[in-house]
N, C-alpha and C positions, 0 to 999 in steps of 0.2 A: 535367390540366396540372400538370406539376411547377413548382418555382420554381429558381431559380439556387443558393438554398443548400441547398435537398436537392439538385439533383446533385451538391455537392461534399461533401457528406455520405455520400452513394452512393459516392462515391469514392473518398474516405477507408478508406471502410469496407471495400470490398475490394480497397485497397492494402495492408488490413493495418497502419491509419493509426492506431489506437485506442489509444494506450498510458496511458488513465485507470484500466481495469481490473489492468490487471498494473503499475501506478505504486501501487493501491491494496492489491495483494497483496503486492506487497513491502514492502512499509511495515507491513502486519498480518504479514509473517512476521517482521518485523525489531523491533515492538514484543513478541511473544509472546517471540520468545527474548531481549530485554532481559528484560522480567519472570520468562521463568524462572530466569536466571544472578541477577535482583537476589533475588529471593525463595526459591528451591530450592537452587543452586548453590552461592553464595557463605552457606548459612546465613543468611539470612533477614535483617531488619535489625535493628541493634542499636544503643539510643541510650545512650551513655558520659558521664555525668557525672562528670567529672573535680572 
């Protein structure tokens, strides 16, 4: 016997409803190439005491 919120979890799920995994992958694609631009790219960081 199912319950009423696995069906709609069942639902979701092949509506194609999940966008936790690919919300998480863009955000790890999107922090890796901030660090590579901060760290490789733009020459690494540099602290200027003026």
């Amino acid at each position: 016997m199912s319950t009423p919120s696995n069906d709609r979890d069942d639902q979701a799920k092949s509506q194609g409803g999940s966008w936790g995994p690919k919300l998480f992958l863009a955000t790890l694609v999107a922090l890796l190439a901030f660090f590579y631009w901060l760290l490789i790219y733009s020459g690494g960081v540099t602290v200027n005491h003026g």
